[in-house]
N, C-alpha and C positions, 0 to 999 in steps of 0.2 A: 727543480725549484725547491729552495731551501725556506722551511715556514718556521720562524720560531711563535709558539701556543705561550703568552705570558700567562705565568701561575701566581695570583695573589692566595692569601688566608681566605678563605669562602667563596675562592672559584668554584663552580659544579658543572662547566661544560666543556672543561679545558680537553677532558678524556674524550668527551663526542667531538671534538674539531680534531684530535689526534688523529681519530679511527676513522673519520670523513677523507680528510684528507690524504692517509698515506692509503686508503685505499685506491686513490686516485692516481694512473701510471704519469710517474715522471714527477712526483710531490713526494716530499719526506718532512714531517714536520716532528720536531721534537721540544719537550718542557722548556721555559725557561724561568728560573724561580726569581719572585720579583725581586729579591735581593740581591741578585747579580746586575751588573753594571757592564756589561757588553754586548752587543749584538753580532762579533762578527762572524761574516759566515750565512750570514741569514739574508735569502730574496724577499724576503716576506716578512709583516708580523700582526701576530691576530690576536688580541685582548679579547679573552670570549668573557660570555655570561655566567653570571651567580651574585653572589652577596661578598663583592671585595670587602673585607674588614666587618662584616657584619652591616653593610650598611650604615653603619652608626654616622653621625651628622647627619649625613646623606648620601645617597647613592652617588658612587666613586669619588665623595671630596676626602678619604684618606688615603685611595690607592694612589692617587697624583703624585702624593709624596712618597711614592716606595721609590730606593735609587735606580731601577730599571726605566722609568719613565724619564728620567734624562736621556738615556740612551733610544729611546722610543723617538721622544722629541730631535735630537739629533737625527734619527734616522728618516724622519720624516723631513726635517729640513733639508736635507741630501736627497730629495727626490725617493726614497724607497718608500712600499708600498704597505698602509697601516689599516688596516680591519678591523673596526669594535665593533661588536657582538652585545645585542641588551646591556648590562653590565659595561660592557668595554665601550660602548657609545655613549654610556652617560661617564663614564670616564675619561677618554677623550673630548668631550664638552667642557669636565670640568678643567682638565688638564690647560684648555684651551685650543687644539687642535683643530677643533669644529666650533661653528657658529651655532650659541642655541643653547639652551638646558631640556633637560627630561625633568617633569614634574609628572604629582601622582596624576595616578589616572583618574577620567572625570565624572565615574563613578564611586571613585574613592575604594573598591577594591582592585584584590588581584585579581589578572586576568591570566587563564590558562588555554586556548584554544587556536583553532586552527583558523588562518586569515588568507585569505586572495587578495593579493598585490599585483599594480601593477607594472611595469617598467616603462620610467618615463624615461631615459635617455640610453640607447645602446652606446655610445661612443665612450665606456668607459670602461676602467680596468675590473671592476663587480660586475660587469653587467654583458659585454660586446659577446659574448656566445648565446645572448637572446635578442630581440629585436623590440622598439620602442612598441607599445601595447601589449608585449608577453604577458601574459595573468599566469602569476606562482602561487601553489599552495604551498603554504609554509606559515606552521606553526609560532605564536606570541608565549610568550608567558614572562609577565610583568605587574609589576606594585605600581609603577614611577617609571608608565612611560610614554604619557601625554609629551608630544617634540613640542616647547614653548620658543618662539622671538618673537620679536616686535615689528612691525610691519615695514619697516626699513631694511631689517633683515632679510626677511621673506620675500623681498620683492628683488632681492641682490641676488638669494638663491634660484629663484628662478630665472632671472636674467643672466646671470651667469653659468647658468644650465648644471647647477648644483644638487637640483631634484631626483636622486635618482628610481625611489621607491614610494608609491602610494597606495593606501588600503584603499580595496575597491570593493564593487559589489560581482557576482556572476558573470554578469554584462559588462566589466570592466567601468563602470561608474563607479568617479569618487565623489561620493554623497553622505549627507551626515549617519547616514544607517550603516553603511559600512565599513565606519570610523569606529574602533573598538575604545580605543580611549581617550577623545577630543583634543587628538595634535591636529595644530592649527597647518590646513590643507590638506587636511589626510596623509600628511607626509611622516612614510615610515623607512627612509633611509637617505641620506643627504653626502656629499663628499665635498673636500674645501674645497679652494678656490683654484690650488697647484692640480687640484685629482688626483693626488697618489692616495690621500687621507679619506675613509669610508667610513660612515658608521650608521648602525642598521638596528632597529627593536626586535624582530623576527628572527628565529634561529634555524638560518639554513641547515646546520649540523643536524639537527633533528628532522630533516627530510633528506634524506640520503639516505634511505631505505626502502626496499616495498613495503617490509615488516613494518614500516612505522608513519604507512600509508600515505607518503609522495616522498619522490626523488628530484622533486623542482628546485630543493637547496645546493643539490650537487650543481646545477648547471652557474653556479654562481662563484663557484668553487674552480668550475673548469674555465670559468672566464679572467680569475687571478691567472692560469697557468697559460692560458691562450694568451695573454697580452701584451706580453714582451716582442711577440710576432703579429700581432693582430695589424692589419693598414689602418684600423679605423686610431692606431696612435700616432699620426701623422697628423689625421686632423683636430682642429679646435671646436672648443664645444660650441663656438657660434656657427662652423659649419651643419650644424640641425639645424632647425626651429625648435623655440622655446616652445617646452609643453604646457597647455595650457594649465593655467593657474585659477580656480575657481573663488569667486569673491572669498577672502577668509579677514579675517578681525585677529590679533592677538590676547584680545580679553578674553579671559578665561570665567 
């Protein structure tokens, strides 16, 4: 499986999804620089985290416009499979691929630490090598990355079994304590409506080592490569039940 890594002006995790992945047998993922305007050749594509363009506006509303994000959006509209990564999921937001924005977080700093998540839907292509209630450790680090919509939204997400990741506690409760930056439902990774399109605040890439105390991001990684053959792509995401949804408000 062929990953193209897009590289904007103030990527800084494109090299840790490189070395994640082709560490991984049967994965080869290599740069692609956002000024290129083709993808072919590529199963895959992963927009990772850092500071596209300096963040300047805002986080990813200048990398939308780099000419590779055509090609992104085509390729997504063609049914292939598209990954954002911190950075790459509020780029994808802004792009329009995903429903939602990342605003700052709701202590108004950064945040750099290690989170338990848990997995609300296996039936998906992030996710089908875990099982609904998996708890991952896996690493945050973020300015602006409270997940905002409006309760119309939210409620579409979860009835369309869009949910795929929520910060939780130990015990796998999502409760306001173990929400690091007041995204509305505790929700730390969401996919559209088709399911090829994923976008995630946590960086699995940075758990994909012992050295760097969990390998819970690999299994997220091995579930991109398992899903071209996985059964669970036969079925639709109403064949679950919807996870549950804990009272949430979109006011911030």
């Amino acid at each position: 499986m062929n990953f193209a890594v897009i590289r904007f002006p103030g990527s800084n995790c494109d090299q840790d999804c490189l070395l994640a992945l082709n560490a991984l047998p049967g994965a080869t993922a290599k740069v692609v620089w956002h000024k290129d305007s083709s993808l072919a050749g590529f199963d895959a594509v992963i927009i990772p985290g850092g500071f596209s363009y300096g963040d300047y506006l805002r986080c990813g509303a200048i990398a939308r416009f780099s000419p590779i994000m055509q090609a992104v959006k085509k390729f997504a509209e063609d049914g292939g499979t598209v990954v954002g990564i911190c950075n790459g999921f509020q780029i994808l937001c802004e792009a329009g691929l995903l429903p939602g924005a990342l605003v700052r977080n709701r202590g108004l700093h950064f945040i750099c630490e290690s989170t338990t998540l848990r997995v609300e839907r296996h039936n998906s292509a992030l996710t089908n090598a875990t099982w609904t209630g998996t708890l991952l450790n896996i690493p945050i680090a973020h300015g602006e990355g409270c997940y905002f919509a409006d309760d119309t939204t939210l409620r579409d997400l979860h009835h369309n079994g869009q949910i795929l990741l929520r910060y939780a506690d130990a015990q796998g409760r999502t409760n306001a304590a173990a929400n690091p930056n007041g995204s509305c439902a505790n929700i730390a990774g969401i996919r559209n409506r088709a399911g090829n399109v994923f976008g995630l605040m946590p960086h699995p890439e940075r758990a994909c080592d012992p050295l760097l105390g969990s390998t819970d991001g690999k299994i997220l990684f091995q579930s991109l490569l398992a899903w071209p053959a996985s059964p669970l792509r036969k079925h639709d995401a109403e064949n679950l039940p919807a996870s549950p949804l804990p009272p949430v408000s979109a006011s911030l």
